[in-house]
C-alpha positions as CSV (number, residue, x, y, z in Angstrom):
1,X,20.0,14.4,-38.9
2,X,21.1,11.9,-36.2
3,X,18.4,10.8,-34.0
4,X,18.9,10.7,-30.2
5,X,17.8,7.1,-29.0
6,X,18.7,6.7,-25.6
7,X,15.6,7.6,-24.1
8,X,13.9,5.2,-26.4
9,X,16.9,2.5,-26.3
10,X,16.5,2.8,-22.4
11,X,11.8,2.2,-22.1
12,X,12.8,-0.7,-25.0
13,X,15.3,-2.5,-23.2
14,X,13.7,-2.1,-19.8
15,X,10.2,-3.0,-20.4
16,X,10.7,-5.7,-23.3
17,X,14.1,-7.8,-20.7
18,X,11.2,-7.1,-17.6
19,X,8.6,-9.1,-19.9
20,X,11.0,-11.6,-20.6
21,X,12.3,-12.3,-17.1
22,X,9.2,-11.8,-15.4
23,X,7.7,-14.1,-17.4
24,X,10.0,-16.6,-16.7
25,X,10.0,-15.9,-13.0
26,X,6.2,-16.7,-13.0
27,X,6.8,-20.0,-14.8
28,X,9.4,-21.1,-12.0
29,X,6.6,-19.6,-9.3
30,X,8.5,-16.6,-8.1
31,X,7.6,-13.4,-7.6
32,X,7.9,-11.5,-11.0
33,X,9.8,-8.6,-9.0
34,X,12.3,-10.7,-8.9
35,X,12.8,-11.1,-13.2
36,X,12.4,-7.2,-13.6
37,X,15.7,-6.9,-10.8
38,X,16.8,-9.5,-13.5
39,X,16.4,-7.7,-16.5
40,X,17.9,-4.1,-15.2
41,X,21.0,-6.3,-14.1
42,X,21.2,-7.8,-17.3
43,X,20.9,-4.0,-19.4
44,X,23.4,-2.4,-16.4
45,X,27.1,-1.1,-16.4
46,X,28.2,-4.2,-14.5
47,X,27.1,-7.4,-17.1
48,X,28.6,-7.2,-20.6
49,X,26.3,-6.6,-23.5
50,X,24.4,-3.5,-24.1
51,X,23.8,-1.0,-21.2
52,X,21.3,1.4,-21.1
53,X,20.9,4.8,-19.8
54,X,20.6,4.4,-16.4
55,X,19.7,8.1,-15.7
56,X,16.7,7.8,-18.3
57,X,15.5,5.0,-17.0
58,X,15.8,6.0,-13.6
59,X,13.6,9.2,-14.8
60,X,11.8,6.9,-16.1
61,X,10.9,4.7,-12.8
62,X,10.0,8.3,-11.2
63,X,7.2,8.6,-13.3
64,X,5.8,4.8,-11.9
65,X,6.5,6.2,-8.7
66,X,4.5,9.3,-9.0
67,X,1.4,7.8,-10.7
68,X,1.6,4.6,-8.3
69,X,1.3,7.2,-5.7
70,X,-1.5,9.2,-7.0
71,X,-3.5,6.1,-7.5
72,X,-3.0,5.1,-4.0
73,X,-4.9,8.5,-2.9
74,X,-7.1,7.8,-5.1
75,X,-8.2,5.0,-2.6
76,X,-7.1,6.7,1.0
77,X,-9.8,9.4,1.8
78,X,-8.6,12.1,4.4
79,X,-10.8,10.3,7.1
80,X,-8.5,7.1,6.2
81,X,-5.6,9.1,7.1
82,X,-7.2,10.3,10.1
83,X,-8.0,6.6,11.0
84,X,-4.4,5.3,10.9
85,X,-2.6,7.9,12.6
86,X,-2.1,6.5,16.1
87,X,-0.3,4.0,14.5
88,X,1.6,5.3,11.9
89,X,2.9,8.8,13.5
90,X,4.8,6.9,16.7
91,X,5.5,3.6,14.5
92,X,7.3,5.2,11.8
93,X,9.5,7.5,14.4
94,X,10.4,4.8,16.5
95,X,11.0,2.4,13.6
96,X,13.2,5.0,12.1
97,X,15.1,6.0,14.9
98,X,15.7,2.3,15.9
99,X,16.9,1.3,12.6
100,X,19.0,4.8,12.5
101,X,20.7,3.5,15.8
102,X,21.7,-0.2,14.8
103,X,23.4,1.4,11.8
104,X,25.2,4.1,13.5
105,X,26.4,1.4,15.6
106,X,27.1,-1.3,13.3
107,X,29.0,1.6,11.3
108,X,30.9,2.4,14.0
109,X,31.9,-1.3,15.2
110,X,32.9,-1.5,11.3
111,X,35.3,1.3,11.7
112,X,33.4,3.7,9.9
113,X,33.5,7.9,11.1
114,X,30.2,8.3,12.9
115,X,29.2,11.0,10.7
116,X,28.8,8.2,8.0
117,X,27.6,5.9,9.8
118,X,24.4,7.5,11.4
119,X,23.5,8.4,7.6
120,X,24.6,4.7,6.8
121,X,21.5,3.5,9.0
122,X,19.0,6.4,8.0
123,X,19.2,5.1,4.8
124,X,18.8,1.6,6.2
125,X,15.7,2.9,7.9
126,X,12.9,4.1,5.3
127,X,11.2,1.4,2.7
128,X,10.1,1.9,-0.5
129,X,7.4,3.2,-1.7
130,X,7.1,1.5,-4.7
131,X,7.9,-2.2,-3.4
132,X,5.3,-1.7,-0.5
133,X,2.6,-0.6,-3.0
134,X,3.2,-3.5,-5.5
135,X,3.5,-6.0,-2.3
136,X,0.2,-4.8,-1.0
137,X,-1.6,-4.7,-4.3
138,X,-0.1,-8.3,-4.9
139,X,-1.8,-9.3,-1.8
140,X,-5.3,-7.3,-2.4
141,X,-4.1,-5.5,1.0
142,X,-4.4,-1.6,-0.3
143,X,-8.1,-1.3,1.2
144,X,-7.9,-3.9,4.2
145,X,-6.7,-2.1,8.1
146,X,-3.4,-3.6,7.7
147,X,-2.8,-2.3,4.4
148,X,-4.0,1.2,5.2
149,X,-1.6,2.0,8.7
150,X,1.3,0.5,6.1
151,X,0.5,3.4,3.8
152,X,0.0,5.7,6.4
153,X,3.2,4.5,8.2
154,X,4.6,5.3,4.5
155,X,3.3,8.8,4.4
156,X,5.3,9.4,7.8
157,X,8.7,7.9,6.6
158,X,8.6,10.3,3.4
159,X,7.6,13.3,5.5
160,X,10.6,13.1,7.8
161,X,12.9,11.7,5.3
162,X,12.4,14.8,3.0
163,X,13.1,17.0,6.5
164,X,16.6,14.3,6.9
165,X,17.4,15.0,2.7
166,X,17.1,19.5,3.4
167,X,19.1,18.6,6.5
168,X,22.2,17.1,5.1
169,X,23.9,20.0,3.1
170,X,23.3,21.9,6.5
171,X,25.2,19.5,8.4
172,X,27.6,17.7,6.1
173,X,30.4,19.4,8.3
174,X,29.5,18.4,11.3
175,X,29.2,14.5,9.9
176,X,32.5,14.8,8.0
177,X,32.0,16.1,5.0
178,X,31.7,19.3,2.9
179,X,28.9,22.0,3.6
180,X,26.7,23.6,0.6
181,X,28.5,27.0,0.4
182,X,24.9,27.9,-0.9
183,X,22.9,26.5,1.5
184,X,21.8,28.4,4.3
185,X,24.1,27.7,7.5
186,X,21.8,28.0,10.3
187,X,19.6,24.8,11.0
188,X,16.7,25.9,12.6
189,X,16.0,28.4,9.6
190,X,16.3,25.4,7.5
191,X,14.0,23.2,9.6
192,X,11.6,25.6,10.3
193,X,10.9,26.2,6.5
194,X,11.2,22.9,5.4
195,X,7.9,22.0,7.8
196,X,6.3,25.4,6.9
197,X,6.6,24.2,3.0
198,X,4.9,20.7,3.6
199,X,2.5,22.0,6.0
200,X,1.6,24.9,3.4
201,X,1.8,22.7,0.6
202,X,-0.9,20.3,2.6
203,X,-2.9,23.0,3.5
204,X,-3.1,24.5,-0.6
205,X,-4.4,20.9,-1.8
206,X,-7.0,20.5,1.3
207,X,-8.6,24.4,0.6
208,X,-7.9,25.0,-3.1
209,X,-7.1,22.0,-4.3
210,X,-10.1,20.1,-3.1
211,X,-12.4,22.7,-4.6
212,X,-10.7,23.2,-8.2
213,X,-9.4,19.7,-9.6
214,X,-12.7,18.0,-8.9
215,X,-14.2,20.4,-10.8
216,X,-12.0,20.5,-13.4
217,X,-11.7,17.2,-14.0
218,X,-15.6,16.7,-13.3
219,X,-16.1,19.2,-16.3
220,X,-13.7,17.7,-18.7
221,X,-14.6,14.3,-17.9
222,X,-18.5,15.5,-18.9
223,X,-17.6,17.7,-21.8
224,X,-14.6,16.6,-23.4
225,X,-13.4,13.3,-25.6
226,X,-11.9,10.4,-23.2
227,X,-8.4,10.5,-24.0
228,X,-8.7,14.6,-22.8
229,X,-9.5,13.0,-19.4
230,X,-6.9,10.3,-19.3
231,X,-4.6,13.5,-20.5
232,X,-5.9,15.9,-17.8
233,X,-5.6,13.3,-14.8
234,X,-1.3,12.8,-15.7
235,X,-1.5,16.4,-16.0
236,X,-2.3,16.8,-12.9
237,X,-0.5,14.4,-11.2
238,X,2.9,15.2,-12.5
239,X,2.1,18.6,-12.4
240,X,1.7,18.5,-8.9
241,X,4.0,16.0,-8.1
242,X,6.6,18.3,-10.2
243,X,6.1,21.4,-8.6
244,X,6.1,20.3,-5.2
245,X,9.3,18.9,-5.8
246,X,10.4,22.0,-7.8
247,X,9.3,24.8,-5.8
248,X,8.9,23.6,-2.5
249,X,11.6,20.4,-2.3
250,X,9.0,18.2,-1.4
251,X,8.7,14.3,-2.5
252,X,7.1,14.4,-5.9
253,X,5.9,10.7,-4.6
254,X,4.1,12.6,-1.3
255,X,2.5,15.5,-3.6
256,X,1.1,12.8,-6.0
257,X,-0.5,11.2,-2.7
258,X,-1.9,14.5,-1.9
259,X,-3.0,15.3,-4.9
260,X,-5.0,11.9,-5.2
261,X,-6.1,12.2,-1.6
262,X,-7.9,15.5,-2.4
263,X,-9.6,14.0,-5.8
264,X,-10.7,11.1,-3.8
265,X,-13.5,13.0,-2.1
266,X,-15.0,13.8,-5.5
267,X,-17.4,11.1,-7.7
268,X,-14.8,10.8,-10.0
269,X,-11.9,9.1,-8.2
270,X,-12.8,5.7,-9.5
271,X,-12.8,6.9,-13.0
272,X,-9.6,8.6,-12.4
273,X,-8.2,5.0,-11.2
274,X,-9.7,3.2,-13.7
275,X,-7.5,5.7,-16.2
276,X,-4.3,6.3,-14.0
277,X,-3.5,2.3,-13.5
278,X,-1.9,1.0,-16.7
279,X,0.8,3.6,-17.3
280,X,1.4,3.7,-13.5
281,X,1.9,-0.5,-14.0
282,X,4.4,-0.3,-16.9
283,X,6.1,2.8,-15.2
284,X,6.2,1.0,-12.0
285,X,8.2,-1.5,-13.6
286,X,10.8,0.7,-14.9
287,X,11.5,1.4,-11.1
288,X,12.7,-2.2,-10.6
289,X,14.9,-2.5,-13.6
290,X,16.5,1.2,-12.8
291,X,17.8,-0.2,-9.0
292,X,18.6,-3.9,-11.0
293,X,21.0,-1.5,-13.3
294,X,22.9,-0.3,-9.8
295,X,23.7,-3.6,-8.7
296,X,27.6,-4.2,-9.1
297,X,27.6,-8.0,-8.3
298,X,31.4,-7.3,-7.1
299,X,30.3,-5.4,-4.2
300,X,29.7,-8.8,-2.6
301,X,33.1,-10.0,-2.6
302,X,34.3,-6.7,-1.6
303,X,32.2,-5.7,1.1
304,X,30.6,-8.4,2.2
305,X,30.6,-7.6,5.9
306,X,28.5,-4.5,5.4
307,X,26.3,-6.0,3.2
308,X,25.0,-8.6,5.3
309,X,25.0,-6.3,8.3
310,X,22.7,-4.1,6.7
311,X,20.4,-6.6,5.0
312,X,20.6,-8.3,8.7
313,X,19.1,-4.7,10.3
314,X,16.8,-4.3,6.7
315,X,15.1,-7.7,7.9
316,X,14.9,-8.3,11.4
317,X,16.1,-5.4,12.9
318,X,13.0,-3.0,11.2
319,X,11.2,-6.1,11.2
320,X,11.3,-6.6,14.8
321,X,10.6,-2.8,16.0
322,X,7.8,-2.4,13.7
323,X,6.3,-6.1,15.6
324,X,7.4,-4.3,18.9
325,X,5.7,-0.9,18.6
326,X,2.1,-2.7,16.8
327,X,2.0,-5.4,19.7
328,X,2.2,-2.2,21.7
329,X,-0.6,-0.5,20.6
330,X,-2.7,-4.1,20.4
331,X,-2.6,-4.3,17.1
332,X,-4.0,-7.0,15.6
333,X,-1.7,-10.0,14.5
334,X,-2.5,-10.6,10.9
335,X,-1.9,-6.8,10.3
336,X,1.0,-6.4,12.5
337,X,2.9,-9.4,10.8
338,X,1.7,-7.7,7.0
339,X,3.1,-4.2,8.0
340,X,6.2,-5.3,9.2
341,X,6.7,-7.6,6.4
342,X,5.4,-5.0,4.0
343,X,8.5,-2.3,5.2
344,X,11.4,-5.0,5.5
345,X,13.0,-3.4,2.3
346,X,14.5,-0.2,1.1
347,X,15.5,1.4,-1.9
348,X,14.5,4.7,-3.8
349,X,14.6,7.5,-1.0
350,X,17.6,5.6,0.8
351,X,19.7,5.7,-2.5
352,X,18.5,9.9,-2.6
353,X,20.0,10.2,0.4
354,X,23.3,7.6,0.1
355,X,24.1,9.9,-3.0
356,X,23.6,13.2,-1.3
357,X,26.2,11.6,1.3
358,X,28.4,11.1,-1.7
359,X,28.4,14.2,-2.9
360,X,28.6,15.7,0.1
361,X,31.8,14.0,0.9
362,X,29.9,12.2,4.1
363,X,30.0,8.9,2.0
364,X,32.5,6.9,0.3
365,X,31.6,5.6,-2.8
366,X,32.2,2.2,-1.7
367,X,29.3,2.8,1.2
368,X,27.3,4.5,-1.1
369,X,27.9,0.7,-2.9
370,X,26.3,-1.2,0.0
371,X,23.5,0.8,0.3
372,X,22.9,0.1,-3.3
373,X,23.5,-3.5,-2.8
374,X,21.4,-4.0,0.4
375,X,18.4,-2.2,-1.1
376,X,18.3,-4.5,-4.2
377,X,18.6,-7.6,-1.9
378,X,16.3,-6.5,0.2
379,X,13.8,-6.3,-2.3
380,X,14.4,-9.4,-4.1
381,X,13.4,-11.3,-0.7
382,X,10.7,-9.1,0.4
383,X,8.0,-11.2,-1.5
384,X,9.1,-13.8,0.6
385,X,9.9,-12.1,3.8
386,X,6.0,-10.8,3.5
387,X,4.7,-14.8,2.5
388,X,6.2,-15.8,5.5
389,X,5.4,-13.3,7.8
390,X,1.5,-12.9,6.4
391,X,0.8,-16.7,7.2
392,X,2.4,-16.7,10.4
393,X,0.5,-13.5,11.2
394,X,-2.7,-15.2,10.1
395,X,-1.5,-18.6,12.2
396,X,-0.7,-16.6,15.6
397,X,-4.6,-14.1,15.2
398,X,-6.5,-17.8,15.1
399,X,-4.5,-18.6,18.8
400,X,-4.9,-14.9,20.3
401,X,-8.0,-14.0,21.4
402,X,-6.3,-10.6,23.3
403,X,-5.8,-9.4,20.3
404,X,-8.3,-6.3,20.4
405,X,-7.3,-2.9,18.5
406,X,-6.6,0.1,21.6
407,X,-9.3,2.1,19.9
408,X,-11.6,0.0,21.4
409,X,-11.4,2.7,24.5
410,X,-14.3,5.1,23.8
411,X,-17.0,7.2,24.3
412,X,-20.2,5.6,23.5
413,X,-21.6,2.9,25.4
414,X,-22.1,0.4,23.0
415,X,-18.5,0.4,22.1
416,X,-17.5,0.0,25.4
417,X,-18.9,-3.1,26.3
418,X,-16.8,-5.9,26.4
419,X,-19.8,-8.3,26.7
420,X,-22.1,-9.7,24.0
421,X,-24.6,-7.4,23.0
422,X,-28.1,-8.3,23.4
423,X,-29.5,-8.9,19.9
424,X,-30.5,-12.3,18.3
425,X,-31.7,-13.3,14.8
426,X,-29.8,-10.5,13.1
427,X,-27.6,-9.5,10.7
428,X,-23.5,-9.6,11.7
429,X,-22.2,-6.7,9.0
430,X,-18.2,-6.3,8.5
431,X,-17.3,-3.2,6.8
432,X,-19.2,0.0,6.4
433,X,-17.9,1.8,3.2
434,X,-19.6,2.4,0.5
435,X,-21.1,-1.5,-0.3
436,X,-21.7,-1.4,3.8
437,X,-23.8,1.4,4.0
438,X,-26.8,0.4,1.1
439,X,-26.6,-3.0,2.8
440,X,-27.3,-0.9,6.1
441,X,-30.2,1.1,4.1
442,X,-31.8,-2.1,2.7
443,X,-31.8,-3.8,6.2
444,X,-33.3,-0.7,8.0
445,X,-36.1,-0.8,5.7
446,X,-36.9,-4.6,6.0
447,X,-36.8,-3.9,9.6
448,X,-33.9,-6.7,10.1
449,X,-31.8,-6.1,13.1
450,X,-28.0,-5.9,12.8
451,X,-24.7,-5.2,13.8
452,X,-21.4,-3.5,12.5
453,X,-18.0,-4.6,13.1
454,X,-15.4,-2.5,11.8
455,X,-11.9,-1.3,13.4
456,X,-12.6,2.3,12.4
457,X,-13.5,4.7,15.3
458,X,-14.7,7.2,12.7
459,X,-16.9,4.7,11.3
460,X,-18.0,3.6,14.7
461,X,-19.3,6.9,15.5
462,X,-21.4,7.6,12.4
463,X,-23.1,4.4,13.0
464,X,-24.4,4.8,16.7
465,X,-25.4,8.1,15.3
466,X,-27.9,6.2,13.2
467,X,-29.2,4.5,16.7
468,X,-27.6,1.1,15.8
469,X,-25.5,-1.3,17.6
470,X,-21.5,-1.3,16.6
471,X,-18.8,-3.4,17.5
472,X,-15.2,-1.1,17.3
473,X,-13.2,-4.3,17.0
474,X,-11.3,-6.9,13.9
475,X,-13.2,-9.5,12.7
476,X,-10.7,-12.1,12.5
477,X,-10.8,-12.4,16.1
478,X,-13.3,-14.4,17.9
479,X,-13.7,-12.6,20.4
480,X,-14.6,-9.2,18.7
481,X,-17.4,-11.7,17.0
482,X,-18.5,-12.8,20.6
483,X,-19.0,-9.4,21.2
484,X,-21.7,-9.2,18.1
485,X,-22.8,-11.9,19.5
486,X,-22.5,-14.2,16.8
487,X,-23.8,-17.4,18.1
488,X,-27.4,-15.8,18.1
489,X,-26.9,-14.2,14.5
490,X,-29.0,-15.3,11.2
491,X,-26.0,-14.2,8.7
492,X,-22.6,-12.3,8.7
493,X,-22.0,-10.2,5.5
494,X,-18.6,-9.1,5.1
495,X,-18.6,-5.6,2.9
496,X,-15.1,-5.3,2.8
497,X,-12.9,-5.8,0.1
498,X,-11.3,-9.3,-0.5
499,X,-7.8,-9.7,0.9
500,X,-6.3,-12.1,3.1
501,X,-8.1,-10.6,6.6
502,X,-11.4,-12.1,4.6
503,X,-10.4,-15.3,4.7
504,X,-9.3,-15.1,8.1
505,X,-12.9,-13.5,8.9
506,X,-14.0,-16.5,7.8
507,X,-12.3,-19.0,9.0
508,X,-12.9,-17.5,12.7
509,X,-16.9,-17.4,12.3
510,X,-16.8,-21.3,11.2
511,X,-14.8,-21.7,13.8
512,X,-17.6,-20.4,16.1
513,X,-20.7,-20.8,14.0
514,X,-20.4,-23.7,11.7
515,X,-23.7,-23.4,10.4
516,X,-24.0,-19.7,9.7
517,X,-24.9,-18.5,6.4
518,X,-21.6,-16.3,5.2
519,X,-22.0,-13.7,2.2
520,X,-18.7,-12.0,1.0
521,X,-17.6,-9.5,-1.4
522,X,-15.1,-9.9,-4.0
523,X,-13.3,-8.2,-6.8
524,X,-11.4,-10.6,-8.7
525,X,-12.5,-14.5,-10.4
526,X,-9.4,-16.0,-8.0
527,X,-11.2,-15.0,-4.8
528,X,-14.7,-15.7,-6.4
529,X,-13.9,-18.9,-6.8
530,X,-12.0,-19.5,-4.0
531,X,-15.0,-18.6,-1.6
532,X,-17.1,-20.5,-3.7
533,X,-14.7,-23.9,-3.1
534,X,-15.1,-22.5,0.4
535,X,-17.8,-22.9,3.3
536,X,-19.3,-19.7,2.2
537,X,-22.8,-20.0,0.9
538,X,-22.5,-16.5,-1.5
539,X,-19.7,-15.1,-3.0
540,X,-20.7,-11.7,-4.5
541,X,-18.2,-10.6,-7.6
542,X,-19.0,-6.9,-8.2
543,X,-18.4,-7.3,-12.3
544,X,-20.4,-10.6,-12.2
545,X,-23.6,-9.2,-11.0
546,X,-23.4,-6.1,-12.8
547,X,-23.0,-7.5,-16.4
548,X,-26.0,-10.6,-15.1
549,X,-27.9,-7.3,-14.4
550,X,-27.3,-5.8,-17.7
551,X,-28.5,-9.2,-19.1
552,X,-31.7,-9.6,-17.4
553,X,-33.1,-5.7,-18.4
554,X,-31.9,-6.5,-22.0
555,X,-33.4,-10.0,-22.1
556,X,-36.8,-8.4,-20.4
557,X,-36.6,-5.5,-23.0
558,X,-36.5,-7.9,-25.9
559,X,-39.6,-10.0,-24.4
560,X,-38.1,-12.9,-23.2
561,X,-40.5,-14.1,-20.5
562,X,-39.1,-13.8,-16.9
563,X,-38.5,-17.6,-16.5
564,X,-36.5,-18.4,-19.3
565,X,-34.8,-15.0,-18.1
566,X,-33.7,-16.4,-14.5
567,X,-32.7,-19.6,-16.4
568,X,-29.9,-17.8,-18.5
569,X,-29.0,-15.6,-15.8
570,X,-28.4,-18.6,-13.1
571,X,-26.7,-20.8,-16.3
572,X,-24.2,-17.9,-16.9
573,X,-23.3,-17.4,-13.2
574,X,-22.8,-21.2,-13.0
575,X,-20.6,-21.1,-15.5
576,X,-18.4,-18.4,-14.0
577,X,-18.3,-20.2,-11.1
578,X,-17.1,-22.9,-13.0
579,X,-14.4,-21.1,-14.8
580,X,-13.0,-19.6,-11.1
581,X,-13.0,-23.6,-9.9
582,X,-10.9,-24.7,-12.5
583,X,-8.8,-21.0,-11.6
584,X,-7.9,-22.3,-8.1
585,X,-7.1,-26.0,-9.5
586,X,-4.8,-24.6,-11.5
């Protein structure tokens, strides 16, 4: 009996060329994005050699897309959405509608029908999920301000886009093309259910899903072997992520998101993480061989016009409305400069829709062509694009000090002063999370006066709840740190997690305070040592302290005195710090 290979032929090919390439893209100091574009382009229709299936492996890269997805709401609580949607709700409208209208007219000036060319630049106008995940995780951006309006800017472009994908069989007649005789002719009908679906769908994971897959998941994860766990959590997500897509035509990639949103109010979401993370890595991959197997280098030579015209609005014409419509709102630099950068790309939902318009007769299949080819570019540069933009975000936040978030405008009295508070000797706290909050505990006990500065309004209101003084403001800027009053301050702990806006943080309070003692929080050895090279006098590395922890009950256990105790303790966290030093000089 003949065995069918292609699915295996096609997860071979993909994963063991993206190893390969990216490995060699690391050596040569590029992004390793770039050697997994490198390796589908070597396995696709278009270089000679073996090709692989490109539908499996497409199928394949939906799977990376689903789980990357659910991971992500496994981090982004519902009050996180809440947080981020003054900026996200008008940013990713405008953005959209502004990139939608330099394609339509670039189409047009081109000679192409207008009916084409407005769907030409709605596929120029939404950024991939997958590519502004990796970019942010990269980074360690997922949990900082900036990285959480990109999501929830994210969030918005897949909601309307799934409206713009029901829409087009509707109206392929009116742009040119050939109607669905199946689909339902009258538009409102159509739109009208297509918002009652994802608002229903929403609804069903906020009421019954938040009640049931905690506690399913809770008891398995209690009762049952490990691997039954790992099973049940990719149950669920492609479950739900398959039936929203199935029954309702929503973006399996949006009901994964959901789905982890709703389990990321429950005790178990880190565990779920913890599990979910590999396959979604390997899976993720597949997604950037699968678009390096639709580049057809000839499309360069053929159309190369069209290409450049729609990398040109990719880069700096989404680029630029997305700076426009943050700068609007007072947005801070750093994260305006990081979200822009973070969306200057396309590619899975714009090549949904470019082959809807193709078989819809709306598209020609040499458009459908440059889409293809102005997505993969697109990506290949982003790493870049982002580099650039993230340092010159960080570079332009040091010289403004206007830059204060429009949340700033509120009701309680202590977030609406603009002037220092009056507190001295105290405790300057950034971040009020989970790590924020026993820090807050500890300090109310000890009777140690402090402040919070977070960007949060949410936040802000639960901690002048507890009577205590809160700055609603970013941290990189001076002077939201004037306003905590700084100067007069014994120590500034920052709570958050470790990204790029910490190092800005602290680089602003040197700049004000050059002799005040800094203690961060870190997640990886890179930025453990890094802060340790750095003015900071205590780097905290969550992993660290727990295993040194684990080593001083066992050593007290065993009846090792307490002395020699702290001497092994302080010799192994030495040597760490040793090991990230030689990290960072390498």
């Amino acid at each position: 009996m003949p065995h069918e290979t292609s699915l295996i032929a096609a997860l071979t090919a993909g994963v063991g060329l993206a190893f390969i390439f990216g490995l060699v893209a690391v050596k040569l100091k590029l992004p390793p994005l770039l050697g997994y574009l490198v390796a589908g382009l070597a396995v696709g229709p278009f270089t000679p050699g073996f090709v692989a299936d490109g539908a499996v492996a497409f199928q394949l890269s939906e799977i990376g897309v689903t789980l990357l997805m659910f991971g992500v709401g496994l981090h982004f609580s519902l009050r996180d959405l809440n947080a981020v949607r003054k900026y996200a709700v008008p940013g990713a409208l405008i953005q959209m509608a502004i990139a939608t209208l330099l394609g339509l007219g670039a189409g047009m000036a081109l000679g192409i029908p207008w009916g084409a060319s407005l769907l030409f630049g709605l596929c120029l106008s939404v950024a991939s999920t997958v590519v502004l995940l990796r970019a942010l995780e990269s980074r360690g951006e997922t949990e900082s301000t900036g990285g959480r309006v990109a999501i929830g800017w994210l969030v918005m472009e897949d909601i309307l886009f799934i409206v713009a994908i029901v829409l087009l069989p509707v109206l392929a007649s009116q742009l040119g093309g050939k109607a669905d005789p199946n689909q339902n002719p009258n538009l409102g009908y159509v739109l009208v259910e297509t918002m009652l679906k994802i608002v229903g769908f929403g609804a069903l994971m906020l009421i019954a899903g938040r009640q049931l897959l905690p506690k399913l998941l809770g008891r398995v994860f209690r009762n049952g072997p490990r691997e039954l766990f790992t099973v049940g959590v990719v149950a669920v997500a492609l479950g739900i992520a398959f039936g929203a897509a199935k029954l309702l035509g929503i973006s399996p990639a949006l009901g994964a998101f959901l789905a982890g949103v709703v389990i990321s109010e429950s005790e178990l979401s880190h565990q779920t993480s913890a599990e979910i993370k590999p396959l979604s890595t390997v899976f993720a991959v597949l997604f950037f061989v699968s678009v390096g197997m639709l580049f057809d280098p000839s499309v360069l030579i053929k159309y190369p016009l069209q290409v450049a015209i729609g990398v040109l609005i990719v880069l700096f014409g989404k680029t630029l409305a997305a700076i426009a419509i943050l700068r609007l709102f007072k947005f801070p630099w750093p994260g305006t400069m990081l979200i822009a950068g973070s969306l200057a790309q396309i590619g899975e939902l714009s090549f949904i829709l470019a082959g809807l318009g193709l078989k819809y007769e709306v598209f020609s299949q040499g458009l459908m062509s440059v889409v293809l080819a102005v997505g993969v570019l697109s990506i290949a540069v982003n790493p870049l694009v982002l580099q650039v933009m993230s340092r010159q975000g960080q570079q332009w936040g040091k010289q403004s000090e206007t830059a204060v978030p429009d949340e700033s405008v509120a009701s309680e009295p202590a977030i609406l002063s603009q002037a220092p508070l009056e507190i001295k000797d105290h405790v300057v706290m950034v971040g009020y999370g989970r790590v924020g909050r026993i820090v807050e505990d500890c300090l109310i006990k000890a009777e140690i006066p402090y402040v919070v500065v977070d960007f949060d309004q949410e936040i802000a209101r639960q901690v002048t709840e507890h009577g205590a003084p809160v700055v609603l403001g970013d941290a990189t800027q001076k002077r939201d740190l004037r306003r905590a009053n700084i100067e007069a301050a014994r120590l500034l702990m920052i709570a958050t997690p470790a990204n790029s806006e910490t190092r800005a943080m602290i680089e602003t309070a040197r700049a004000l305070c050059p002799d005040l003692p800094i203690c961060v929080r870190t997640h990886s050895l890179a930025d453990y040592g890094l802060f340790n090279e750095s003015s900071v006098q205590r780097a905290v590395l969550g992993e660290l302290e727990t295993a040194l922890e684990m080593v001083s009950f066992a050593l007290a256990e065993v009846g090792v005195d307490e002395l020699s105790a702290d001497a092994i303790v302080d010799e192994a966290r030495h040597e760490v710090a040793q090991r990230a030093s030689r990290l960072q000089l390498d």
